[in-house]
C-alpha positions as a printed Julia matrix, in Angstrom:
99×3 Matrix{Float64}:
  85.69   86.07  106.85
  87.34   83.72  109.06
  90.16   82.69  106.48
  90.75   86.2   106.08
  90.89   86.66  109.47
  93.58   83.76  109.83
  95.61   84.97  106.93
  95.99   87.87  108.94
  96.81   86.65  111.75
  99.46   85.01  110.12
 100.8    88.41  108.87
 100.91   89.72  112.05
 103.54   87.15  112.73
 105.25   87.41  109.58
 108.85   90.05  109.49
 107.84   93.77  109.07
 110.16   93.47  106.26
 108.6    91.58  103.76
 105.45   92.25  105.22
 103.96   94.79  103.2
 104.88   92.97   99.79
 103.08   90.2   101.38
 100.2    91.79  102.12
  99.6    93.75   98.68
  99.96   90.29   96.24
  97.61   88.82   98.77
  94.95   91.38   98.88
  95.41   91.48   94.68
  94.83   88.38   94.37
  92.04   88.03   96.65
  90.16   91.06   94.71
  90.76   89.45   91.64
  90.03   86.15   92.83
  86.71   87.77   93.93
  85.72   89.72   90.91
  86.65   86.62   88.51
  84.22   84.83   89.79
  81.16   87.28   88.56
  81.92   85.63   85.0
  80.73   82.28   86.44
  77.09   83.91   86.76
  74.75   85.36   84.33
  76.09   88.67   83.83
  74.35   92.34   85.27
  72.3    89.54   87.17
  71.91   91.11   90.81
  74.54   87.68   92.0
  76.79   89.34   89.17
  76.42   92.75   90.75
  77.08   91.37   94.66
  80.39   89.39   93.3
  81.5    93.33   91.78
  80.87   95.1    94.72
  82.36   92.59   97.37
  85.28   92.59   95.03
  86.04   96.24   95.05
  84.97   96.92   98.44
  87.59   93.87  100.59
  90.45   95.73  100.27
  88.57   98.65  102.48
  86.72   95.71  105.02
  90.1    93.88  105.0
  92.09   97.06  106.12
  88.89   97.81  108.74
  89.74   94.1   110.13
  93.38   94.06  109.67
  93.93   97.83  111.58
  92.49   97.25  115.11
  94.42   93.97  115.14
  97.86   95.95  113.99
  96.78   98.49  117.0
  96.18   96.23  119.87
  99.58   94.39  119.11
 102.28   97.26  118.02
 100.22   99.75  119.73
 100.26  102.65  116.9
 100.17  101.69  113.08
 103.19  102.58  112.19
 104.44  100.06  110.07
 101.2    98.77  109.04
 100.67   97.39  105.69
  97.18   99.54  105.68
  96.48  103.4   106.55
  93.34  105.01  107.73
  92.94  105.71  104.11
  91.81  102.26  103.15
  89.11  101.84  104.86
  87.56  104.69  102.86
  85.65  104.22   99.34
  87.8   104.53   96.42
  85.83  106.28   93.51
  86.66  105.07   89.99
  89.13  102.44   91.24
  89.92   99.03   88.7
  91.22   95.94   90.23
  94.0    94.49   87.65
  95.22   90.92   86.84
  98.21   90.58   90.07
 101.82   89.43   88.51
């Protein structure tokens, strides 16, 4: 958590511009990243299983990390990269290959 943490941090810094853009091929990646790595282990194993659900449930514990920090240094979260909506459970979602 502590890299994510730092990548974030570094977002906070980056321009609100491209920040958003940014943030999205990041958090792709990472998800993919994350559920590519459940084909390393025997699959419907319960390590196989863990891998699946961390990797469709960061983008929501990202967004609950990433908001308070937006908050406490713009002071409202407009221009945020995440909404309130994030951090909620996603029913049916797919994480695809990012570009």
């Amino acid at each position: 958590m502590m890299e994510i943490e730092t990548k974030l941090q570094e977002f906070l810094q980056s321009p609100l511009d491209t920040l958003k853009q940014n943030y999205e091929e990041w958090i792709s990646k990472l998800e993919y990243d994350i559920l590519t790595t459940s084909l390393e282990v025997e699959p419907e194993s319960r390590e196989w299983f863990d891998i699946r659900i961390n990797a469709f449930s960061i983008r929501k514990k990202v967004a609950m990390i990433l908001l308070p920090m937006w908050i406490s240094k713009y002071g409202s979260t407009e221009g945020c990269p995440v909404q309130y909506q994030d951090t909620l459970n996603i029913p049916f979602k797919q994480i695809k290959e990012p570009k």
